[in-house]
VOLODO-534573 format. One record per residue (C-alpha): x, y, z; residue in three letters. Coordinates in pm, whole numbers. Layout:
BEGIN
     c1     c2     c3 res
      X      Y      Z ala
...
END
This chain:
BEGIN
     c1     c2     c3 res
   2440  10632  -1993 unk
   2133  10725  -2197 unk
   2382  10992  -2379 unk
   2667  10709  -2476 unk
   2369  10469  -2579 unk
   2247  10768  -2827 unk
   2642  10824  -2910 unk
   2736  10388  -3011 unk
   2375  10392  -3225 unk
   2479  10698  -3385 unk
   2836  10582  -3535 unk
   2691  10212  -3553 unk
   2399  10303  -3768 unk
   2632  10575  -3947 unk
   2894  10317  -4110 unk
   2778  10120  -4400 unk
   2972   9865  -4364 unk
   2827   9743  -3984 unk
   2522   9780  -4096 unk
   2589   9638  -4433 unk
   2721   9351  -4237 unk
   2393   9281  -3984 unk
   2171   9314  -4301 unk
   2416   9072  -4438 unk
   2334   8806  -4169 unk
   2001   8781  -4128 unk
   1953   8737  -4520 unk
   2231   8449  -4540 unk
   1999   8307  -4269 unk
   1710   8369  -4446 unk
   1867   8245  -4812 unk
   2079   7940  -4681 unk
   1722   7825  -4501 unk
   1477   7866  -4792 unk
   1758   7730  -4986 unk
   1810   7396  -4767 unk
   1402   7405  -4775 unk
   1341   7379  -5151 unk
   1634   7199  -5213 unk
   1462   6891  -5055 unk
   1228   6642  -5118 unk
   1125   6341  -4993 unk
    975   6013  -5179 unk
    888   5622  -5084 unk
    854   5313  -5314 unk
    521   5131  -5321 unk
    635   4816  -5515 unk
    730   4973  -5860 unk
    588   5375  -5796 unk
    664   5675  -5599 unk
    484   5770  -5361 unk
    445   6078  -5084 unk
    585   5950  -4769 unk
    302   5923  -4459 unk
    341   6177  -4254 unk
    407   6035  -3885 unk
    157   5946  -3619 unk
     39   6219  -3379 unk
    -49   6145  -3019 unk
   -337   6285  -2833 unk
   -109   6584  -2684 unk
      4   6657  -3051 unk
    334   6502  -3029 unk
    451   6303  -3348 unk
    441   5952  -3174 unk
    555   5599  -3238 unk
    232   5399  -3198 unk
    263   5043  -3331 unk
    247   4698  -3109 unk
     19   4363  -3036 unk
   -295   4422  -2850 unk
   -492   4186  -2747 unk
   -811   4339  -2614 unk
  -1189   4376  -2496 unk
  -1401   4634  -2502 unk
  -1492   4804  -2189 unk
  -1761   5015  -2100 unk
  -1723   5234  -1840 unk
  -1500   5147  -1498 unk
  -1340   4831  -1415 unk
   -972   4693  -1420 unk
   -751   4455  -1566 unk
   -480   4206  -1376 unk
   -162   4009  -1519 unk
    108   3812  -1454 unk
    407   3857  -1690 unk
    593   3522  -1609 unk
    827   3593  -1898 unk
   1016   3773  -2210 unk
   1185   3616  -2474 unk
   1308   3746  -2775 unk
   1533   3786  -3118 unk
   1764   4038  -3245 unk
   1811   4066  -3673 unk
   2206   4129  -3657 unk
   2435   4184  -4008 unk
   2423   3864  -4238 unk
   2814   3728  -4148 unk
   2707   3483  -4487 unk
   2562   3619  -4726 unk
   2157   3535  -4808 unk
   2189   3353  -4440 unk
   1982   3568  -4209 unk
   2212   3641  -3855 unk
   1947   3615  -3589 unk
   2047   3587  -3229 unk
   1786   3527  -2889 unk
   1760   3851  -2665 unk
   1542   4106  -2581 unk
   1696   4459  -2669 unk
   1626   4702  -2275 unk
   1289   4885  -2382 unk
   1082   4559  -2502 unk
    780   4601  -2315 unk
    486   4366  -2207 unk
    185   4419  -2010 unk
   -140   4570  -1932 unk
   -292   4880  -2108 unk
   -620   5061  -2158 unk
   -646   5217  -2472 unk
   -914   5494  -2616 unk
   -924   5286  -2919 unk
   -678   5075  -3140 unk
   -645   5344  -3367 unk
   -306   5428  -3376 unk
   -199   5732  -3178 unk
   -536   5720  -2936 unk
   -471   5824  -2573 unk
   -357   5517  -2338 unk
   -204   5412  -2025 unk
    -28   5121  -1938 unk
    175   4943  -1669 unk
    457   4639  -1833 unk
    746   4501  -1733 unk
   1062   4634  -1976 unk
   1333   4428  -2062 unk
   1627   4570  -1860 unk
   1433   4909  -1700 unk
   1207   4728  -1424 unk
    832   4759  -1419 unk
    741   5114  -1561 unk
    378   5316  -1583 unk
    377   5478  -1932 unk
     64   5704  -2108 unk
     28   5917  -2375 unk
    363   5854  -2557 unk
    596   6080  -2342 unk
    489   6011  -1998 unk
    684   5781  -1788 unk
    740   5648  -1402 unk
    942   5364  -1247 unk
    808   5077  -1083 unk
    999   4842   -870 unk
   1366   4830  -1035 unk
   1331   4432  -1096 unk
   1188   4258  -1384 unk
   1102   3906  -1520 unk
   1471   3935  -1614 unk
   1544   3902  -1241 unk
   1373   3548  -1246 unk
   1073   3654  -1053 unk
    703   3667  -1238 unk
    548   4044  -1206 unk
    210   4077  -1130 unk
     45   4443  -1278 unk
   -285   4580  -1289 unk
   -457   4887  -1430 unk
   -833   5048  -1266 unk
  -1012   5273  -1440 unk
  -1229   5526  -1299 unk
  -1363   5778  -1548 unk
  -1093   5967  -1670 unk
   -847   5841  -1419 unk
   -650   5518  -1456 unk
   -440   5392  -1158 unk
   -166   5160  -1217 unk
     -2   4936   -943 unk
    200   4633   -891 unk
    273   4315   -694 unk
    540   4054   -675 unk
    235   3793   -510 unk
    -87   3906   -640 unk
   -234   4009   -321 unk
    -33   4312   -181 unk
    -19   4561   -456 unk
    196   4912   -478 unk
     81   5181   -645 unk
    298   5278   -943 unk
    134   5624  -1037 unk
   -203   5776  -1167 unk
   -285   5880  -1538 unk
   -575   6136  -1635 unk
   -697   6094  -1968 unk
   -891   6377  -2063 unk
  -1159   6330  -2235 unk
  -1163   5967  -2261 unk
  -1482   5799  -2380 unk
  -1692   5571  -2193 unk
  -1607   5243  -2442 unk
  -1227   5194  -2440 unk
  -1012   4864  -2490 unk
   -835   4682  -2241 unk
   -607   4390  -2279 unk
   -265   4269  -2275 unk
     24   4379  -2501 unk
    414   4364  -2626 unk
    624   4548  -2825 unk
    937   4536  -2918 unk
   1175   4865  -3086 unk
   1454   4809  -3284 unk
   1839   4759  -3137 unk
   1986   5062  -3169 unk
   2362   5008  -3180 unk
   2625   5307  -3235 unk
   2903   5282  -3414 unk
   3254   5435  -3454 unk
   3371   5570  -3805 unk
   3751   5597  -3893 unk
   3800   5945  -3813 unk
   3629   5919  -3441 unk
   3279   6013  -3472 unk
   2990   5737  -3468 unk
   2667   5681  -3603 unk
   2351   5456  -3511 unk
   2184   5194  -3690 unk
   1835   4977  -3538 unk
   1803   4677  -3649 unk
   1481   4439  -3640 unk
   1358   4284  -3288 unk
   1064   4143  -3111 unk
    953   4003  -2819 unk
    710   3740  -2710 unk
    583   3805  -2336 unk
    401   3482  -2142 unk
    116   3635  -1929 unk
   -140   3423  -1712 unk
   -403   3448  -1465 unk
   -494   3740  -1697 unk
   -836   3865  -1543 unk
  -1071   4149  -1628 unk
  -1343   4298  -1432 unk
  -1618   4558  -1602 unk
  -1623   4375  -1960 unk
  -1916   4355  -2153 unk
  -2066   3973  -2048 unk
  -1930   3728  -2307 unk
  -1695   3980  -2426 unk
  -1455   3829  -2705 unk
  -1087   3878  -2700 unk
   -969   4045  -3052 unk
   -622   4076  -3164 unk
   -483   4407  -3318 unk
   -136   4417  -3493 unk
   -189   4831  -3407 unk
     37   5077  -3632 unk
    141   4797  -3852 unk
    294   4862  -4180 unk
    123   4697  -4477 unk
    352   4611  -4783 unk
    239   4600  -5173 unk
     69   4253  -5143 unk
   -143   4331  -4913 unk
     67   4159  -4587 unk
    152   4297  -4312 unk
    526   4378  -4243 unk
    694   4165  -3898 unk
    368   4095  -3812 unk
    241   4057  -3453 unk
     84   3736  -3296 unk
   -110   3573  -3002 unk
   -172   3242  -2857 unk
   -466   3186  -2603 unk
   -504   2901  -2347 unk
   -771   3036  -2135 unk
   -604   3320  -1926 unk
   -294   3276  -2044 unk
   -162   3487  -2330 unk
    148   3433  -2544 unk
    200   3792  -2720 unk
    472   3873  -2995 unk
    458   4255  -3058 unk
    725   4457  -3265 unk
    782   4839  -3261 unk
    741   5121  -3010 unk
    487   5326  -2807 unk
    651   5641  -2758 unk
    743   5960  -2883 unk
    927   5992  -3256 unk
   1275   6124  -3226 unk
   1409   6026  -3590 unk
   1218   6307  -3799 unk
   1339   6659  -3877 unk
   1288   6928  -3606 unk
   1251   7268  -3686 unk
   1587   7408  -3575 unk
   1756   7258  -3936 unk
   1530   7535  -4090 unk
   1821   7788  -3914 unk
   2118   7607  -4101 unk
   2220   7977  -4208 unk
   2297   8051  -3858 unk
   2674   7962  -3824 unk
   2756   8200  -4090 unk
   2561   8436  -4016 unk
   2746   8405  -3637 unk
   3083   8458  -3861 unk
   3002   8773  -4014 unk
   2813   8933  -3649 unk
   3150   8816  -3512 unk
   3342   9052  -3760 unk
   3085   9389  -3731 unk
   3100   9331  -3357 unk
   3458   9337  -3320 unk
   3545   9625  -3581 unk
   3300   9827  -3397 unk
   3529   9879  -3099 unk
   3881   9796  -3291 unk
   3843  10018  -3542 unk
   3817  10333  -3287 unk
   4172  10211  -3139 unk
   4311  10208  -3529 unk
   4164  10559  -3642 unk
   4279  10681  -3254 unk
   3940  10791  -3202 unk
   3958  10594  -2879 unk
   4085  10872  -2649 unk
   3786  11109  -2795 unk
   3545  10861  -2685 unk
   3669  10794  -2376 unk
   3629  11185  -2295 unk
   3280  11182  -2266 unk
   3237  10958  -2033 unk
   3402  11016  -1668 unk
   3339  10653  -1579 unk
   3540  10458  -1919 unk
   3430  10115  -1849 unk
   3029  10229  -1900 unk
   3139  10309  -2306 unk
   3204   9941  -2320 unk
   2877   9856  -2202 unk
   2716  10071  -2422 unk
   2918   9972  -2707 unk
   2786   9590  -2590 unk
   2464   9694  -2539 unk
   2418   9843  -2895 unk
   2568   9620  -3099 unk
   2379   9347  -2884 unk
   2056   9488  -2924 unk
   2127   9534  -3293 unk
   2210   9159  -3366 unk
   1909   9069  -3166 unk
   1669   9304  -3369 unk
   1831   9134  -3715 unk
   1860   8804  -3613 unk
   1484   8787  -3476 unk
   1358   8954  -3802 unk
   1550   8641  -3987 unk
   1413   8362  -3760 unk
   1081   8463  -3755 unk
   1055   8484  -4109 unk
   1267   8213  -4215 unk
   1122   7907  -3959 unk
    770   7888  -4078 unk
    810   7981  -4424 unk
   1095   7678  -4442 unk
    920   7423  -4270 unk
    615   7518  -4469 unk
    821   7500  -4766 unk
    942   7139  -4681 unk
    612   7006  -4584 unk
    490   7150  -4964 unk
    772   6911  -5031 unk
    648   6618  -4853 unk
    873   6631  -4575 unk
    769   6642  -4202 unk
    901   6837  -3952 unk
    823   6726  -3570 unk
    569   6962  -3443 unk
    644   7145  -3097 unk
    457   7370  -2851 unk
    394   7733  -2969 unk
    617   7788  -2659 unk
    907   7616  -2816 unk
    885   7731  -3163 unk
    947   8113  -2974 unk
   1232   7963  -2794 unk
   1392   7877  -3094 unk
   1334   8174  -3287 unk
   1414   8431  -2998 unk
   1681   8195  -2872 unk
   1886   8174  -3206 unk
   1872   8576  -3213 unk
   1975   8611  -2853 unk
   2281   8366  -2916 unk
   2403   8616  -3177 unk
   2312   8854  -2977 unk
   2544   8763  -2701 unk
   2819   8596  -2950 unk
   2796   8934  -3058 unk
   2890   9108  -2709 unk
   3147   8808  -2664 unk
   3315   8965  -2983 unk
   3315   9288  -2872 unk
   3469   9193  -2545 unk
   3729   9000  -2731 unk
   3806   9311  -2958 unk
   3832   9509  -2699 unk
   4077   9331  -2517 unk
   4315   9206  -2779 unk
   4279   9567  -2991 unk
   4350   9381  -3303 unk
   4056   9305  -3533 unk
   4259   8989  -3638 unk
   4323   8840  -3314 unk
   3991   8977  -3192 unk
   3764   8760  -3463 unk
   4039   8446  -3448 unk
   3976   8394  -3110 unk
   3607   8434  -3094 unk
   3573   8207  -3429 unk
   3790   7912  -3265 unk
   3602   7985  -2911 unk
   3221   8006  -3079 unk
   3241   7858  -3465 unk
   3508   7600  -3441 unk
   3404   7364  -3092 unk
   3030   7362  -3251 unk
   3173   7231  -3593 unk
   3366   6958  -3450 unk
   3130   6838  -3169 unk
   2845   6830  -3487 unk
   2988   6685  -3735 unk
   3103   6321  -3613 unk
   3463   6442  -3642 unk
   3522   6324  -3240 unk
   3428   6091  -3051 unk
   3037   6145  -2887 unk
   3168   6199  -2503 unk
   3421   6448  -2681 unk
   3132   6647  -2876 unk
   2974   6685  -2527 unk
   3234   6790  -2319 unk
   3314   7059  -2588 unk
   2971   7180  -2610 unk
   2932   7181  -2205 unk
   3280   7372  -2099 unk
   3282   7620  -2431 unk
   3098   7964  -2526 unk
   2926   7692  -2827 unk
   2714   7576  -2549 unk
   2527   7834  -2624 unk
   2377   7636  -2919 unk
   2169   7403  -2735 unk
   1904   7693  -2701 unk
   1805   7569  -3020 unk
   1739   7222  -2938 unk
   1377   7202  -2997 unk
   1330   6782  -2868 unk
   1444   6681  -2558 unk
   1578   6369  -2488 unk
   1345   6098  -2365 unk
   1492   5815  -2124 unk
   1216   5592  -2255 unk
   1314   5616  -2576 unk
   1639   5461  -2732 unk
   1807   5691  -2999 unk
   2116   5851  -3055 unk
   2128   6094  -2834 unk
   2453   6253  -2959 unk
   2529   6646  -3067 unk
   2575   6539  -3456 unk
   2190   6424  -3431 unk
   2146   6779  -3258 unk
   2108   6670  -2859 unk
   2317   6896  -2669 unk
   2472   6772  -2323 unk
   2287   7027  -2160 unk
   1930   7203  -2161 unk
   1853   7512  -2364 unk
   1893   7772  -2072 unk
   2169   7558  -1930 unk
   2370   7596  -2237 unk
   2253   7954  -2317 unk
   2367   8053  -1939 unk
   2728   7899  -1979 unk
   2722   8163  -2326 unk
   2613   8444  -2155 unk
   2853   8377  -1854 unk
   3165   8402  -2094 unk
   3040   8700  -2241 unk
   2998   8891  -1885 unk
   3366   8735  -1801 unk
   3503   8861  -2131 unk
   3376   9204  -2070 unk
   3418   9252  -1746 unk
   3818   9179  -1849 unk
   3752   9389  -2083 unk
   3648   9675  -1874 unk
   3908   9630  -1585 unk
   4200   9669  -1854 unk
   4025   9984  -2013 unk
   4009  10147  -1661 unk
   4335  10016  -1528 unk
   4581  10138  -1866 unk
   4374  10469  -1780 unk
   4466  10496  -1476 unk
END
């Protein structure tokens, strides 16, 4: 085996034209993703000027976060605990003006409006916090630190019954439970903050993100658009045990934007009768799904698959066109292991070119676009080498797909046809809103262009309504999950491969 491995390097490395080719994709990677890089920028108005756009919010775990709502809060030093009754949620929905200059606004609360009890590091947006609400259509959750998230009891104020919540602190460790009575409580779950300082704020909130509707454009794709909502959340018999003595309520409209005059933007509100709260809250707390991710840096990466499609199947076609097929096949008594060497070069090849063109081409790009003022959603250093040695092993194995394909059909043009509309062609249609969402999936779950979602750098969050589709680059299934269904037509292509080499033989 070591002797054919020596034997496929030698005549790969030994024809221009393969190697010609691999150089050839990792620089259209390279060039098509500093070329998407500097070829954008990114601007917002400030009444009559330009401006840079702010960058995004980051949570206490790094994460870019979406940290704006209506606190209502004390200060509290040390342990102690909060307890709340959400009796109920009301809200409105902006909709599309059916009259023109006559705002559409409808009563409803869109299914992740959320109301309730929280203790927060500070009221500075993106500080570390846990809380326990009611949602409106997703039962009584415990949420903290943007991405983390556990279900409560399944029913809501929207079932007609009041919720009672409540949130203890101890240290670094908050505890959040719930009641339908006020006197026999189940625990929810248990936050650790690390870190968190004595003095913290605790109070009640609501926010409300925007109704995401999708869509359908003529030619069967879709796209999203959110439009405006709030909420306003009645909460009494609102009780706090550990505050300073004496220790004044203070509203926060947290994350708020600010426009040119000076006013805030959908503001928030409260009204206060004793201990009971009437709190209107807009926006989110949760992770931010809408900005760039760093796998658009790799746009080069589809034609760069073309071309590692084409040297991969020449390099086993063009020995059955020159007849230098049987000569191979002589030095080896067992004829399926030159396939497997021819795989294993040419896969090992791609994977050596294709890492050398992620590495270099992710963080000079997203460097590149950040110079530009646009941000990119920052991910583990784990991830980021997903990515990068994910995209290379997907060639990598396209590549051995190719050769398998070659080697079964014999003919370079049927070889690199097939592979194209098996690899190339399901990932173009499922992306670009040309079918209908469920469509995109299916085609990216049951073909070799699963093997894109290795890529996928942001996972879906069930917290968090967005469009979760394959055009906004969410894949049906999870990195490895998608990579695996890749690799597994690969194996089945060459083992086909393999048994018709050693059956014609014999």
């Amino acid at each position: 085996m070591t002797r054919l491995l020596r034997a496929e390097w030698t005549k790969l490395r030994t024809v221009r034209g393969w190697v010609a080719g691999l150089v050839a994709s990792s620089l259209l990677i390279v060039g098509l993703g500093l070329l998407f890089a500097t070829g954008s920028n990114s601007s917002c108005s400030q009444g009559p000027i330009e401006v840079p756009c702010p960058w995004p919010t980051l949570g206490p775990n790094g994460v870019a976060v979406d940290d704006r709502f209506y606190f209502v809060s004390q200060e509290l030093n040390g342990n102690g605990f909060i307890t709340a009754r959400v009796t109920s949620m009301s809200g409105q929905i902006r909709l599309p003006d059916e009259t023109p200059g006559v705002r559409n606004v409808v009563s409803g609360v869109v299914p992740w409006a959320k109301a309730g009890v929280m203790v927060k590091e500070s009221a500075e947006p993106g500080a570390a916090y846990a809380a326990v609400m009611v949602t409106g259509a997703h039962g009584v959750r415990m949420q903290h630190d943007f991405t983390e998230d556990v279900a409560g009891g399944p029913e809501g104020v929207s079932a007609g019954a009041p919720r009672w919540l409540r949130l203890t602190r101890a240290a670094d460790t908050i505890i959040g439970e719930e009641s339908r009575d006020g006197r026999t409580w189940i625990r929810i779950g248990t936050a650790r903050l690390e870190g968190l300082p004595a003095k913290v704020r605790i109070g009640v909130f609501a926010a409300s993100p925007g109704d995401v509707r999708v869509t359908r454009n003529p030619l069967g794709g879709s796209a999203a658009a959110s439009r405006f909502a709030e909420v306003t959340a009645i909460m009494d018999q609102v009780g706090v045990r550990g505050a300073a003595p004496g220790g004044t309520w203070r509203g926060d409209d947290i994350g708020a934007d600010v426009n040119p005059d000076g006013n805030v933007h959908h503001p928030g509100t409260h009204i206060r009768h004793g201990g009971t709260f009437a709190v209107t809250g807009t926006g989110d707390i949760a992770p931010n799904t809408h900005e760039g991710t760093i796998e658009r840096t790799l746009t080069g990466t589809l034609v760069a698959l073309i071309v590692v499609i084409v040297v991969a199947v020449l390099f086993v076609t063009a020995e059955y066109r020159r007849g230098l097929i049987r000569t191979t096949l002589l030095a080896s008594p067992r004829r399926g292991r030159v396939l497997v060497a021819k795989a294993s070069v040419v896969g090992a090849a791609t994977f050596v070119a294709g890492l050398a063109a992620t590495a270099v081409t992710l963080p000079v790009a997203r460097g590149i676009l950040r110079g530009n003022g646009i941000f990119t959603l920052p991910v583990s250093t784990l991830t980021e080498v997903r990515v990068i040695a994910g995209v290379a092993a997907l060639l990598a194995v396209a590549a051995i797909l190719a050769l398998a394909l070659g080697a079964l059909f014999r003919r370079s043009s049927m070889a690199v046809i097939v592979a194209i509309l098996a690899l190339v062609v399901p990932y173009v249609l499922a992306t670009a809103s040309i079918l209908p969402d469920e469509a995109s999936r299916w085609l990216l779950r049951l073909t070799p262009a699963a093997g894109f979602a290795i890529q996928q750098s942001i996972p879906e969050y069930a917290q968090v309504i967005s469009h979760y589709a394959p055009a906004s680059g969410y894949y049906p299934l999870p990195p490895w999950g998608g990579f695996a269904v890749l690799c597994a037509y690969a194996a089945l292509a060459l083992g086909l491969a393999v048994h018709r080499l050693n059956r014609r033989d014999a």
